[in-house]
C-alpha positions as a Markdown table, in Angstrom:
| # | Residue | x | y | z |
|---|---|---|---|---|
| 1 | Unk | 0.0 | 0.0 | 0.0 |
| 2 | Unk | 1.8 | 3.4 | -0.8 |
| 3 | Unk | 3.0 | 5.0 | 2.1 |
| 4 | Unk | 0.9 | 8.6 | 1.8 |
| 5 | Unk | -2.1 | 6.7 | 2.3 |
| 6 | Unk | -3.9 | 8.0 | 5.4 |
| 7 | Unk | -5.2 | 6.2 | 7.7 |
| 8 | Unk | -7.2 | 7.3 | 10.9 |
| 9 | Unk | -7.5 | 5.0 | 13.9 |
| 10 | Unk | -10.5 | 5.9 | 15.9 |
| 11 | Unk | -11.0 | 3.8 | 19.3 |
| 12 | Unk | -11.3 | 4.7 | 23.6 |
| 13 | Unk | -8.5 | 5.0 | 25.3 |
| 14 | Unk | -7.5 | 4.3 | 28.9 |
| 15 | Unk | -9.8 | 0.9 | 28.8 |
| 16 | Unk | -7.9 | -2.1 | 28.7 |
| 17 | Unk | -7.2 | -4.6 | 25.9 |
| 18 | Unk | -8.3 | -2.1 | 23.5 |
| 19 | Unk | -6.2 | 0.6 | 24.2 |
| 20 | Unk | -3.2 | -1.6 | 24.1 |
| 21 | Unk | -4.4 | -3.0 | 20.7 |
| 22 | Unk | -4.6 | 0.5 | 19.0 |
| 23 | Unk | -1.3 | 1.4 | 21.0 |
| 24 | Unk | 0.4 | -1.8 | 19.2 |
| 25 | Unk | -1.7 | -1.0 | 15.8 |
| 26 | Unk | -0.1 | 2.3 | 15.1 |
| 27 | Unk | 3.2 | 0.9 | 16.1 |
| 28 | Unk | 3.2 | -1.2 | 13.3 |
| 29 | Unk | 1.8 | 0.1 | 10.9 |
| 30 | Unk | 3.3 | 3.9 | 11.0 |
| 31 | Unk | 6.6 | 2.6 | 8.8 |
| 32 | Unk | 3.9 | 1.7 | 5.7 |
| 33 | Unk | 1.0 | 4.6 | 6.3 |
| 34 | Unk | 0.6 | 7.7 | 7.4 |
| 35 | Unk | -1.6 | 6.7 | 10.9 |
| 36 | Unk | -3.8 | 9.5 | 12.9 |
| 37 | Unk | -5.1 | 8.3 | 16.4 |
| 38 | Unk | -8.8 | 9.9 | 17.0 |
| 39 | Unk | -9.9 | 9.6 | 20.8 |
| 40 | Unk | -13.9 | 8.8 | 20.5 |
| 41 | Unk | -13.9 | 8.3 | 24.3 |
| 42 | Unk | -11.6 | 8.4 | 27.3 |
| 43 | Unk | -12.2 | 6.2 | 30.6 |
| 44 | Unk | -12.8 | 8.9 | 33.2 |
| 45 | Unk | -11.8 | 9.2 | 36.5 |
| 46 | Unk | -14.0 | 9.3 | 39.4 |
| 47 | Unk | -16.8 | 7.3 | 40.5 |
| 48 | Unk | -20.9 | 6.9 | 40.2 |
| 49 | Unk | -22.4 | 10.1 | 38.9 |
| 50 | Unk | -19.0 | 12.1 | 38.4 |
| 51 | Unk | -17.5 | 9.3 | 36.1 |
| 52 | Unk | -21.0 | 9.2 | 34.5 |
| 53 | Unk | -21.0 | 13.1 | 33.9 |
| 54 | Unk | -17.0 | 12.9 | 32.8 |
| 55 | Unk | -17.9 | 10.0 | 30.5 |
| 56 | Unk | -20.9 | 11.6 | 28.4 |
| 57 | Unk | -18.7 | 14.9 | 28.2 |
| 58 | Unk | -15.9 | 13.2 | 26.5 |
| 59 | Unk | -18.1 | 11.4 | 24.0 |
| 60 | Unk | -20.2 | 14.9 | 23.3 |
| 61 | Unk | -16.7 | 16.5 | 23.1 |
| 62 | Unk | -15.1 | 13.7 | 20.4 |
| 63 | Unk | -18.8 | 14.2 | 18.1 |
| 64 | Unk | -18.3 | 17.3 | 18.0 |
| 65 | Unk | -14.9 | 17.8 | 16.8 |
| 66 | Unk | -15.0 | 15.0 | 14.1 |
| 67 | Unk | -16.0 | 16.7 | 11.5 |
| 68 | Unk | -13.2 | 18.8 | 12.1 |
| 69 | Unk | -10.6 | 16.6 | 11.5 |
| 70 | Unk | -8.3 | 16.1 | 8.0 |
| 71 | Unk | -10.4 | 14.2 | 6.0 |
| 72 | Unk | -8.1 | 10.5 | 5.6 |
| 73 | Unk | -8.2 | 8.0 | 3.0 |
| 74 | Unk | -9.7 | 5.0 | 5.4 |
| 75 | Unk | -11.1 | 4.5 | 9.0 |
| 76 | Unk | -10.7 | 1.8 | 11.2 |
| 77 | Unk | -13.4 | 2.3 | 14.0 |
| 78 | Unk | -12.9 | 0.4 | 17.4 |
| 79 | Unk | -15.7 | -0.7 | 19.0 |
| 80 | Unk | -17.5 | -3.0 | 21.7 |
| 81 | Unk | -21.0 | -3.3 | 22.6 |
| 82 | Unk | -24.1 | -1.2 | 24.1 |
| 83 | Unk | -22.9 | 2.6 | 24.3 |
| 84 | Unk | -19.5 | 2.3 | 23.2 |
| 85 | Unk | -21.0 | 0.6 | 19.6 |
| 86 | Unk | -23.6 | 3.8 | 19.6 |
| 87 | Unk | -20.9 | 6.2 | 19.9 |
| 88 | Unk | -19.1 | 4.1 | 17.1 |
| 89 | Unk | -21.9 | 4.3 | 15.0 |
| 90 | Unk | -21.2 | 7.9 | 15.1 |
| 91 | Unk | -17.8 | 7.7 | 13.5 |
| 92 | Unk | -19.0 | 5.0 | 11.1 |
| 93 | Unk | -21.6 | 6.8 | 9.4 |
| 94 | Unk | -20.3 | 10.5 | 8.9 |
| 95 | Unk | -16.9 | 8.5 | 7.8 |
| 96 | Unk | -19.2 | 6.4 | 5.1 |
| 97 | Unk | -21.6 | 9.4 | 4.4 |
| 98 | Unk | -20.1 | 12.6 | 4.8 |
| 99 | Unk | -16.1 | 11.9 | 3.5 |
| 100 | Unk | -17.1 | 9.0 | 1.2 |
| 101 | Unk | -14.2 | 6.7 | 2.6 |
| 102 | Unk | -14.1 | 3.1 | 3.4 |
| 103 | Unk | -14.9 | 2.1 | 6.8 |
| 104 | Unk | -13.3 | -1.3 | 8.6 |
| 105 | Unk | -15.3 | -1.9 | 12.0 |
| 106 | Unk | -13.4 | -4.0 | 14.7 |
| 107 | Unk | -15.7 | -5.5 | 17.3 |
| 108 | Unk | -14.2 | -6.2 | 20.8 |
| 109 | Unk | -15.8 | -6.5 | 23.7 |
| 110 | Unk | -16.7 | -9.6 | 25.9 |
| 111 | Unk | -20.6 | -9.3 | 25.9 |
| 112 | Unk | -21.3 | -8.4 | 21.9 |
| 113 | Unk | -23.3 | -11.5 | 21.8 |
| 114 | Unk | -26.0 | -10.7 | 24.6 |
| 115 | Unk | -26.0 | -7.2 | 22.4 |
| 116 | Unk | -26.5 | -9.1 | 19.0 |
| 117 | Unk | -29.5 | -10.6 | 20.9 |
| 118 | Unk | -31.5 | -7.4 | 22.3 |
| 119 | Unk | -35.4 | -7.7 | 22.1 |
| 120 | Unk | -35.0 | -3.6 | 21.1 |
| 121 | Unk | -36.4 | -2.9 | 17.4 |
| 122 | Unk | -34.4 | 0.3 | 17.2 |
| 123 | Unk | -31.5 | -0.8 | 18.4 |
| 124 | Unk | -31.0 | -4.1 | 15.5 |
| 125 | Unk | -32.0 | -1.8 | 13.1 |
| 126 | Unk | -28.7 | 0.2 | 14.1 |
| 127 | Unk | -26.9 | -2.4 | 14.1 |
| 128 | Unk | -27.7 | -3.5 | 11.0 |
| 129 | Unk | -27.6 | -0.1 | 8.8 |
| 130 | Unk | -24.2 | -0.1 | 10.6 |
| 131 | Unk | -23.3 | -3.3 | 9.6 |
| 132 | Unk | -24.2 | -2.1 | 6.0 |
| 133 | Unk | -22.5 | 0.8 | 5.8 |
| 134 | Unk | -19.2 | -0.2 | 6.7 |
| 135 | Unk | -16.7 | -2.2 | 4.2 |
| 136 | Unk | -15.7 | -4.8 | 7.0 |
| 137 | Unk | -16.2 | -6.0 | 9.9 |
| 138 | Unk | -12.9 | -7.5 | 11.9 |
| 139 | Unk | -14.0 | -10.4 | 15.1 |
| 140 | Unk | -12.0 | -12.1 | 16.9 |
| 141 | Unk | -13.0 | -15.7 | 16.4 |
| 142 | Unk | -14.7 | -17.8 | 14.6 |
| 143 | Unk | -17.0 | -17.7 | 17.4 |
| 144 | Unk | -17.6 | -14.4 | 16.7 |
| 145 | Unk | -17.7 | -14.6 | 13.2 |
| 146 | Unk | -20.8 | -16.7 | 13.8 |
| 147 | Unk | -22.8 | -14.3 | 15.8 |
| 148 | Unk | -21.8 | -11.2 | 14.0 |
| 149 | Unk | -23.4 | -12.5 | 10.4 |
| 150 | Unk | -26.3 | -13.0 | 12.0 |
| 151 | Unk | -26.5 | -8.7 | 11.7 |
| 152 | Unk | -23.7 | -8.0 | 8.9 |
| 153 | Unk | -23.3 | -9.8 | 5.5 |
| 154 | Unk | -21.2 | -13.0 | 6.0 |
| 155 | Unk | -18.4 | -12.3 | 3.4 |
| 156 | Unk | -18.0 | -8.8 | 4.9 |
| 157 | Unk | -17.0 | -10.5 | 8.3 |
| 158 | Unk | -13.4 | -11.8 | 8.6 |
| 159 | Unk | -11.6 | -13.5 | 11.5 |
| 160 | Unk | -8.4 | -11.2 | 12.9 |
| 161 | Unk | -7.6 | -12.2 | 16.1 |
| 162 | Unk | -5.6 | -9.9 | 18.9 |
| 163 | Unk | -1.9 | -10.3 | 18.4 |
| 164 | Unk | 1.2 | -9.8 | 20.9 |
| 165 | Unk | 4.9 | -9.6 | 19.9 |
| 166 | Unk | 6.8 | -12.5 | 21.1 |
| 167 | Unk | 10.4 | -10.8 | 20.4 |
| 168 | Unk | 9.6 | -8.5 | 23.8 |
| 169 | Unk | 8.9 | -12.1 | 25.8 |
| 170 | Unk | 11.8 | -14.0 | 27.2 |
| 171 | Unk | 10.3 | -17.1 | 28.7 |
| 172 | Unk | 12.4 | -19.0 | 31.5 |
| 173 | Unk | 10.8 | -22.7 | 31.3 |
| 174 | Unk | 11.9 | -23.2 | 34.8 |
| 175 | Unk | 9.8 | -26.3 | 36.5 |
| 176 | Unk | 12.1 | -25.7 | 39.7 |
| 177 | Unk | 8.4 | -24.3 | 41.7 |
| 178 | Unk | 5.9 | -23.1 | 40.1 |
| 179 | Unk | 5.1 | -19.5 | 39.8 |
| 180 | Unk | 1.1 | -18.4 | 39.2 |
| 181 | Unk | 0.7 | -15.5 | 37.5 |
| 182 | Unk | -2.7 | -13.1 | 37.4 |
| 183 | Unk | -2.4 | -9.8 | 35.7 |
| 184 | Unk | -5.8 | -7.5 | 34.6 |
| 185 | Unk | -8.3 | -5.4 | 36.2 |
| 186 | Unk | -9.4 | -6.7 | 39.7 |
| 187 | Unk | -12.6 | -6.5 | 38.7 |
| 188 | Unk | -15.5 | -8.9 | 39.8 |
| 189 | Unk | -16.0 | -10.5 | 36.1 |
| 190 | Unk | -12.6 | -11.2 | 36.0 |
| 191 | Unk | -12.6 | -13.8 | 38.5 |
| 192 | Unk | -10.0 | -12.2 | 41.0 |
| 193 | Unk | -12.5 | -13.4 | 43.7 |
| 194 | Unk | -12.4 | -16.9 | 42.6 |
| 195 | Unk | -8.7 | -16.8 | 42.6 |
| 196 | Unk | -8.1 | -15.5 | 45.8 |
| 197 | Unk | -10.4 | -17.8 | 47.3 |
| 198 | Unk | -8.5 | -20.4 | 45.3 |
| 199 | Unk | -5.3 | -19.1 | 47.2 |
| 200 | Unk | -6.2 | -19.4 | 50.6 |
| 201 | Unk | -7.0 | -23.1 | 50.1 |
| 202 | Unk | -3.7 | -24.0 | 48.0 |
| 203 | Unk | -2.1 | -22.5 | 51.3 |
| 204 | Unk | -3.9 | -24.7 | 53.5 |
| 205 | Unk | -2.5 | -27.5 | 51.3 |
| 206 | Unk | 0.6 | -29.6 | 52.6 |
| 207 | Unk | 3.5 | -30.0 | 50.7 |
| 208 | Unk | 2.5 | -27.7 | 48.1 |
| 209 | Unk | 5.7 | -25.2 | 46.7 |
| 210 | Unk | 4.8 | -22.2 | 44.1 |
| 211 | Unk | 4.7 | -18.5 | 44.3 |
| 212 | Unk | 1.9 | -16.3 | 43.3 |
| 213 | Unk | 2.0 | -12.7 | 41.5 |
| 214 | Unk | -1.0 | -10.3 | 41.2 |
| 215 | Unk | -0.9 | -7.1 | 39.2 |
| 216 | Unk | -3.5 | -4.7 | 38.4 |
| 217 | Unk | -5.9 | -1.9 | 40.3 |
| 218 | Unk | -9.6 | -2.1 | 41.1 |
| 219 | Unk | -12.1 | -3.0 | 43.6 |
| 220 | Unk | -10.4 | -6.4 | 44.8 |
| 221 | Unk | -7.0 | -4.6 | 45.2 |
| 222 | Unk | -7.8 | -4.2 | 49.2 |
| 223 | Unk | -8.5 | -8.0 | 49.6 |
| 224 | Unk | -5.4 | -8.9 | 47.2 |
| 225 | Unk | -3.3 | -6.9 | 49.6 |
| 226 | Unk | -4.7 | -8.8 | 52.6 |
| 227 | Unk | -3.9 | -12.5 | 51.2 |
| 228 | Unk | -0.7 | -11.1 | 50.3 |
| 229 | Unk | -0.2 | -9.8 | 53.7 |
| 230 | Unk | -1.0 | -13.3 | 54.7 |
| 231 | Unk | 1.1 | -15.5 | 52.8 |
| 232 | Unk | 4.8 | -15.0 | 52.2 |
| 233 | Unk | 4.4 | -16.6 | 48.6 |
| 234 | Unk | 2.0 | -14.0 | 47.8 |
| 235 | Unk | 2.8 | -10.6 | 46.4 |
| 236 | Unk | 0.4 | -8.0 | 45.0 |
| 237 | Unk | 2.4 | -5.6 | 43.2 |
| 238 | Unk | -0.7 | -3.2 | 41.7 |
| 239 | Unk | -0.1 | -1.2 | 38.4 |
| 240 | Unk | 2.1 | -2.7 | 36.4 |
| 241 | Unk | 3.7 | -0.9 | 33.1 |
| 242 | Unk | 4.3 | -2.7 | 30.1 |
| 243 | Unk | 8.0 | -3.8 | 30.9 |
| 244 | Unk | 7.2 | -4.9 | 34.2 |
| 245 | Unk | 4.2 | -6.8 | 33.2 |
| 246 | Unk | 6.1 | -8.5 | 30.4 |
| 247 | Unk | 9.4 | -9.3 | 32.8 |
| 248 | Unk | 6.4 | -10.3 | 35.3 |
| 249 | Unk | 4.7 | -12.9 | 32.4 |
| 250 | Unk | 8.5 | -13.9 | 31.4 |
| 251 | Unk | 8.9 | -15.0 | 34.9 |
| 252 | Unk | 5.6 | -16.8 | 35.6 |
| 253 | Unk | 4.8 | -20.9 | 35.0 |
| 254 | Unk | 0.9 | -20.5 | 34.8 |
| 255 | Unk | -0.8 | -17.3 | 33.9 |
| 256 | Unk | -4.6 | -17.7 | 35.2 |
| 257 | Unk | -7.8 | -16.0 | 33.8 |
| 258 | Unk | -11.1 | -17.3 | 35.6 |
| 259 | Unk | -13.1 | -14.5 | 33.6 |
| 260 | Unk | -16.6 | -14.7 | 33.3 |
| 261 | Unk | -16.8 | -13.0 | 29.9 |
| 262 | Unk | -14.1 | -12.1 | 27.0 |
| 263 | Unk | -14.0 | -11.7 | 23.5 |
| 264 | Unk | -10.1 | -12.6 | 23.0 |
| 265 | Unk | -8.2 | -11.6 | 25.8 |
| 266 | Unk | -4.9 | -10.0 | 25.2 |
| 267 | Unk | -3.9 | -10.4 | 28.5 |
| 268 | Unk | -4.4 | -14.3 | 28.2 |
| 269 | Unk | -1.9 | -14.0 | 24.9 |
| 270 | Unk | 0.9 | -12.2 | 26.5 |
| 271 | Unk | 0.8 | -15.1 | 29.0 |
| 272 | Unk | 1.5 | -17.5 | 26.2 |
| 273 | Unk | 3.9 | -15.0 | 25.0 |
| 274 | Unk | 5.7 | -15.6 | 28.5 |
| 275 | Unk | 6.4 | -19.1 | 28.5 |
| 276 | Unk | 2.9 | -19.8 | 31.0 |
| 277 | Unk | 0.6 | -23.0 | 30.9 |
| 278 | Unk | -3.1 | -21.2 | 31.1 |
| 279 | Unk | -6.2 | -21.8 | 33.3 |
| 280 | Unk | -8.8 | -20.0 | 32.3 |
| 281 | Unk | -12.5 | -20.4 | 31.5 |
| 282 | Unk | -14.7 | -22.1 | 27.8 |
| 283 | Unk | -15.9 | -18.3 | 27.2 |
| 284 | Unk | -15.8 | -16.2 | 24.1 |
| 285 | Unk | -12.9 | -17.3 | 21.8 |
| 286 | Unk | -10.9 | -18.9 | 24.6 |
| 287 | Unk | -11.4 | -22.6 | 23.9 |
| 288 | Unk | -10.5 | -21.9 | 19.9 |
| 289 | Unk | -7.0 | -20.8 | 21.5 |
| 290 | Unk | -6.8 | -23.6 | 25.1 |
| 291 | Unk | -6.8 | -27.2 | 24.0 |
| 292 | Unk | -5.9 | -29.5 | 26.8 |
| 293 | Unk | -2.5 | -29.6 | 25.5 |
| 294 | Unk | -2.2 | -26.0 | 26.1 |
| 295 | Unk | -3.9 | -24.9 | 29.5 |
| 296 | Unk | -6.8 | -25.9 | 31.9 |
| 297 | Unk | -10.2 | -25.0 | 31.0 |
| 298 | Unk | -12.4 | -24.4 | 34.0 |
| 299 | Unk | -16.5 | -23.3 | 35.1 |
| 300 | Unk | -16.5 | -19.3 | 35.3 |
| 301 | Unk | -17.5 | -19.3 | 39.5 |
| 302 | Unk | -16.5 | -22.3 | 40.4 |
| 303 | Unk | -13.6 | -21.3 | 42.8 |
| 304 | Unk | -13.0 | -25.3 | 44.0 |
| 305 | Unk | -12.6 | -26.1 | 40.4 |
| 306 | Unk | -10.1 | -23.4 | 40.0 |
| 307 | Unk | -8.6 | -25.2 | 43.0 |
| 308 | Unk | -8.4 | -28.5 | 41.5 |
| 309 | Unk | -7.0 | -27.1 | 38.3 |
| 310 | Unk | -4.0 | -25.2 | 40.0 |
| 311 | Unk | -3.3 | -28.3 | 42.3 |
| 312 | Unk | -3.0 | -30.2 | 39.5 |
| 313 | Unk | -0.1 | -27.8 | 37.8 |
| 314 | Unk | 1.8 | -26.8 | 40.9 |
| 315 | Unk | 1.7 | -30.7 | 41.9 |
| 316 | Unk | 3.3 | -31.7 | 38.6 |
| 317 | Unk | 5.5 | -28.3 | 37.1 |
| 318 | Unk | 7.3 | -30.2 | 34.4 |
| 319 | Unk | 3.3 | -30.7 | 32.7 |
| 320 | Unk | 2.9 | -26.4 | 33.7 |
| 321 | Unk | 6.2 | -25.9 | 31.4 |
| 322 | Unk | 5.3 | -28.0 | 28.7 |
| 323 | Unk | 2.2 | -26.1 | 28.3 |
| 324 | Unk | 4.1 | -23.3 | 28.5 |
| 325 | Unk | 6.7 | -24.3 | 25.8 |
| 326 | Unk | 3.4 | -25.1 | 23.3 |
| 327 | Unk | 2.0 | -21.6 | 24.1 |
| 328 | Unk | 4.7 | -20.2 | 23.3 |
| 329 | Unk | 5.4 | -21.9 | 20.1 |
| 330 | Unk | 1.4 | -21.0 | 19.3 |
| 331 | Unk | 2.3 | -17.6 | 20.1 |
| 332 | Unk | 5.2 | -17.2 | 17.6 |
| 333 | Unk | 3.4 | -18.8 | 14.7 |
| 334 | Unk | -0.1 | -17.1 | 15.0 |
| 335 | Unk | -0.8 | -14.5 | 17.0 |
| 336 | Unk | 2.3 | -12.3 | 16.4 |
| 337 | Unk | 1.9 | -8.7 | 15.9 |
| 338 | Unk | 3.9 | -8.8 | 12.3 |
| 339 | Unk | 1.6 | -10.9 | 11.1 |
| 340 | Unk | -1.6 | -9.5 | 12.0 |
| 341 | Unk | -0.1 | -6.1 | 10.7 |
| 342 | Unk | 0.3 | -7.9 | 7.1 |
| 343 | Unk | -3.3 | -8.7 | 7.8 |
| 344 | Unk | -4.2 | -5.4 | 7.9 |
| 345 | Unk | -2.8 | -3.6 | 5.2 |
| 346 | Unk | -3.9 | -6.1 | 3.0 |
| 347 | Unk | -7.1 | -5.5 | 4.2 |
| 348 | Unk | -7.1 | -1.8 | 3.9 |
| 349 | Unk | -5.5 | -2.0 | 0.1 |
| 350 | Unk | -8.8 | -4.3 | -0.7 |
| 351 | Unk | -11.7 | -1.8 | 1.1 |
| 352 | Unk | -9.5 | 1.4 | -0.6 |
């Protein structure tokens, strides 16, 4: 694709996976287009009504200046479900409408399939004129794919999953102990209660050696602090920045996710990046990625499962590493950021 071609990201920032995906995004592609960032939305600060009031002011405030902005060759809009797809819809149809350029929609977001399925008239009949406005639509999964065409016309819909650059990984495939690993938001839905409650019974366990790391910030961080008060073999270290969370992931033996919803998790791929066996949960996309070979699949919830599913690992580290060694390997020949870049500009050079 020639390099003048201009390209305008639009996507939140400050939430999560996809924040670090456009991050990564405009890394890569920069050297082969001329990439703009446009922020539709930015995670506020605060709490109840003041991070409500914060929230709709930055969305009002990105509408409005849109239209102001150099008009680019292509969009790629960001988006999950509920609000954050009606603000997207936004971007999508002045982009389609008003500048006459081709649109590529990428759908994230751990509950777009209870959105697909809302009983609201008005609200599938935005999703569809949405759906056929834009030029594509980028999933996840095949998973995905699946529920998305039941809105959007199938050959529109193509499979791209998250990607992670294995180069900045440096895996130590030690099976001396095993070290468990939990890095995201300690938030309810991503299982950091299970976990913790998983915790306090592996230490009640005789006989049992491994280490466990927690990063991240939110509403469990008090109790985290309190088992890692607790336990010597416990550490919650809090915010994390990229390079500490990937010397963190490099150091780990088992990376755990119990999440009770996820599209693709990014943070579950930069533990494969790191060398870790997984145990996580059969939602979203995860069981296209965690075969039994790779990980340990277990019930969102269930914290004794989660239990049973760490004993088994920390009982038998050699089986952890191997896991680890596959997911690694996995890594390296799918999911690497190089690739999915190639992805993209192929895409872009078809919908331009």
């Amino acid at each position: 694709m020639n390099e003048q071609t201009k390209l305008l990201i639009v996507g939140p920032r400050g939430t999560g996976g996809i924040d670090q995906y456009i991050t990564e995004q405009r890394r890569y592609l920069e050297d082969r287009m001329d990439v703009r960032l446009y922020t539709r939305y930015t995670a506020p600060k605060g709490e109840g009504l003041e991070r409500a009031v914060r929230m709709i002011l930055s969305s009002i405030q990105a509408i409005l200046l849109f239209p102001f902005q150099p008009r680019p060759d292509i969009v790629h809009v960001h988006s999950s479900h509920t609000y954050s797809f009606y603000r997207s819809a936004f971007f999508v149809l002045f982009s389609a409408y008003v500048w006459r350029v081709p649109v590529v929609l990428h759908i994230h977001g751990s509950s777009f399939d209870e959105f697909l399925d809302t009983d609201s008239l008005v609200v599938r009949r935005l999703q569809s004129l949405v759906f056929d406005t834009v030029d594509d639509v980028i999933v996840l999964s095949e998973y995905w794919r699946g529920l998305v065409a039941r809105r959007a016309d199938s050959d529109k819909v193509h499979v791209m999953a998250n990607a992670v650059e294995p180069a900045e990984y440096a895996p130590t495939f030690e099976a001396d102990s095993v070290h468990i690993v939990f890095v995201s938001n300690l938030i309810e839905r991503k299982g950091i209660g299970e976990l913790l409650d998983a915790i306090e019974a592996l230490e009640s366990m005789p006989n049992l050696s491994f280490e466990v790391s927690i990063g991240g910030r939110g509403p469990f961080a008090e109790r985290a602090e309190a088992v890692a008060e607790a336990y010597e073999n416990v550490e919650y270290l809090g915010f994390l920045s990229e390079e500490e969370k990937r010397d963190l992931l490099s150091r780990g033996t088992v990376f755990v996710l119990p999440t009770y919803a996820e599209g693709l998790p990014i943070a579950m791929l930069e533990g494969m990046a790191g060398g870790n066996a997984i145990v996580t949960t059969p939602v979203g996309s995860i069981p296209e990625v965690i075969s039994d070979e790779r990980g340990i699949l277990v019930t969102p919830g269930d914290a004794e499962e989660l239990t049973q599913a760490l004993v088994r690992l920390v009982s038998n580290p050699e089986l952890a590493v191997q896991m680890g060694r596959r997911n690694r390997e996995l890594i390296e020949e799918r999911y690497s950021w190089e690739s999915n870049a190639n992805d993209l500009v192929e895409m872009y050079a078809h919908a331009n």
